[in-house]
N, C-alpha and C positions, 0 to 999 in steps of 0.2 A: 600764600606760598605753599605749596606742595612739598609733601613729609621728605620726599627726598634731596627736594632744593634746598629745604632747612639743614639736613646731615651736610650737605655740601657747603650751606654758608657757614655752620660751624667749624668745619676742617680748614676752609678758609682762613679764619679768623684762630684758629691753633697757630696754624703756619705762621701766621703774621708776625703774633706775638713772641712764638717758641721758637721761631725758625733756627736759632744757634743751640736750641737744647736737644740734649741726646734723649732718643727714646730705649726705653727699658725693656729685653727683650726675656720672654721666660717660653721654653719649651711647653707644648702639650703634657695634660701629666703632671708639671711643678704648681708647688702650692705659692701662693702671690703674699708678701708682708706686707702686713698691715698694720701701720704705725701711728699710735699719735694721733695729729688730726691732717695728715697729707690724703690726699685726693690723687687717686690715681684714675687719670682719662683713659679708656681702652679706645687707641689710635685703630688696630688690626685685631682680627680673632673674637673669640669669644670664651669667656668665663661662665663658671659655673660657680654660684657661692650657697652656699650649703651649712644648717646648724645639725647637730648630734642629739637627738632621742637620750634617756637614760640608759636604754639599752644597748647602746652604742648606734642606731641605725641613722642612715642621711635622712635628712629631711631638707629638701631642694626648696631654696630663698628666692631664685632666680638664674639667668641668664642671660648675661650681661654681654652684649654687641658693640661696635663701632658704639664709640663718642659716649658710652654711658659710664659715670662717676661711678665709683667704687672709692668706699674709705669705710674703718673702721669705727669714726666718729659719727658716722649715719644709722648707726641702730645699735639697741638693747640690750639685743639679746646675746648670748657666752652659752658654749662659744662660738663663732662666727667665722666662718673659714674660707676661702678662694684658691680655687682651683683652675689652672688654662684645659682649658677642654683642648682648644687647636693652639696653635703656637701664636704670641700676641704681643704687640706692638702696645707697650703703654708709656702714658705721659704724666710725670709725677708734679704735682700743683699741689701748694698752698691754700689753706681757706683767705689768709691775705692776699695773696694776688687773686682770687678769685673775688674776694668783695672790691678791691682795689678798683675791676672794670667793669662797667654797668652790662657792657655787651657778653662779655665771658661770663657774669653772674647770671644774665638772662638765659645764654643758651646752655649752663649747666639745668639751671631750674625746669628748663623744658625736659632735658633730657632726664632729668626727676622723676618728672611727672609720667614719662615712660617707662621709667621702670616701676612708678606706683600701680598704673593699668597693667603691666602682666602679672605684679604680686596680688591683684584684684582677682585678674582673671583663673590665677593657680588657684586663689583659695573657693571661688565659685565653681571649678571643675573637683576639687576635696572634697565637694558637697552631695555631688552628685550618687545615686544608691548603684550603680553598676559600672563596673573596672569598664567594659568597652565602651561608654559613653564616654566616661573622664579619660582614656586612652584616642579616642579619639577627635574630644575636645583641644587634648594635649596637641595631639598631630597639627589641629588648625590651628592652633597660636605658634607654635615653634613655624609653621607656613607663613603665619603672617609676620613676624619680627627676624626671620632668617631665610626667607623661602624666594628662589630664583625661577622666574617661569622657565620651561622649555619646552620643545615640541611633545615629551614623554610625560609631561604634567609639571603640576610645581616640585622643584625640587626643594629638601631644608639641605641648608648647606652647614648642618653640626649632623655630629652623627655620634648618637648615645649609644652606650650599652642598653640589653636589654635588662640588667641590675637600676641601671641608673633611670630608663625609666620605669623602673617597678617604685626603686623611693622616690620618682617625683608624683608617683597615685600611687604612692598607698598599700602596693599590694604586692605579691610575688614576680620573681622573675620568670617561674613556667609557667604564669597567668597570663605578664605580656607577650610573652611568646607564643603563647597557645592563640590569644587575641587578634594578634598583626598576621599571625598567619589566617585567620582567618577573614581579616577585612583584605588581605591580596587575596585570599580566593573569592570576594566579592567583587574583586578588580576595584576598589578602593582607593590600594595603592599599589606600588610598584617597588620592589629591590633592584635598582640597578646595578650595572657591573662596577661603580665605584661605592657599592655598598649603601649609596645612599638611600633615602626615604622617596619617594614621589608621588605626590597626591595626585589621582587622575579624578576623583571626584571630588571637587571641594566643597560646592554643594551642598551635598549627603554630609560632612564630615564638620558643614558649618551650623547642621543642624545641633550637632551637638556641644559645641562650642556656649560661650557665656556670653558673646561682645558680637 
């Protein structure tokens, strides 16, 4: 089955079950609670979760798309925080009714193990010894877990500050700036008029990449 049939048989199988429960809606911007041991499904949007440096700075955990778990009972580390990047549609589950069904236990697990390959991938681009490799490492994983083709290249359909991605590598915000303008004057990528990101070479951009 093909990545995208599977997101589709899982939203199926939400429906089926949830179909009488209300989804929980949180503004772009608001931070997401996290309680306990509840599982929040992101139905719509995308999140950004994020821990704190001593020094106060982010340090980027992941981003979190369609149909991927988020809960506070899934990691270590304090403290551990969730943010909606775009406005999002989630679905609040039980770890009981999630062992309850073998099929709802399966497709959370997958969806696990999806967010274990990009916390893979982040920490193999941290590795790397130059900001514009791991910047545009970054570019080709946020392409490949949120990126729509279109005639103008792939598009990512989350759209970071340039703070935000400085704490997801590491390094300043007039470095990524200085960076991205430089890979658009390679024609790399593209600033559309909806401010988005668009990779016209993905290629070049997956050389730097981890996966």
């Amino acid at each position: 089955m093909a990545e995208n049939d599977g997101y589709q048989a899982f939203r199926l199988l939400l429906e089926e079950l949830y179909r009488e429960r209300t989804l929980r809606f949180f503004k772009g911007g608001q931070a997401i609670p996290l309680r306990g041991q509840d599982v929040w499904i992101v139905y719509r949007g995308i999140i950004q979760v994020v821990t704190l440096q001593p020094t106060g700075d982010e340090v980027l955990l992941g981003l979190l798309g369609p149909l991927m778990p988020l809960s506070r009972g899934l990691t270590l580390l304090e403290p551990y925080q969730a943010m909606a990047l775009t406005n999002v549609d989630l679905l609040r589950l039980s770890y009981e009714e999630i062992q309850a069904s073998p099929k709802l236990l399966r497709e959370v697990n997958a969806q696990m193990a999806r967010r274990l390959r990009q916390t893979e991938a982040l920490l193999a681009l941290a590795g790397k010894r130059l900001v514009i490799d791991r910047l545009q490492g970054f570019l080709y994983l946020l392409a490949h877990e949120f990126g729509q083709p279109t005639p103008q290249g792939m598009r990512i359909d989350v759209r970071l500050t340039h703070q935000q991605f400085a704490n997801a590598l590491g390094t300043t915000r007039v470095t990524v700036t200085r960076f991205l303008g430089e890979l658009r004057e390679r024609g790399l990528i593209d600033i559309g008029p909806d401010r988005r990101i668009y990779l016209r070479e993905m290629r070049q951009l997956a050389a730097a990449s981890c996966f």
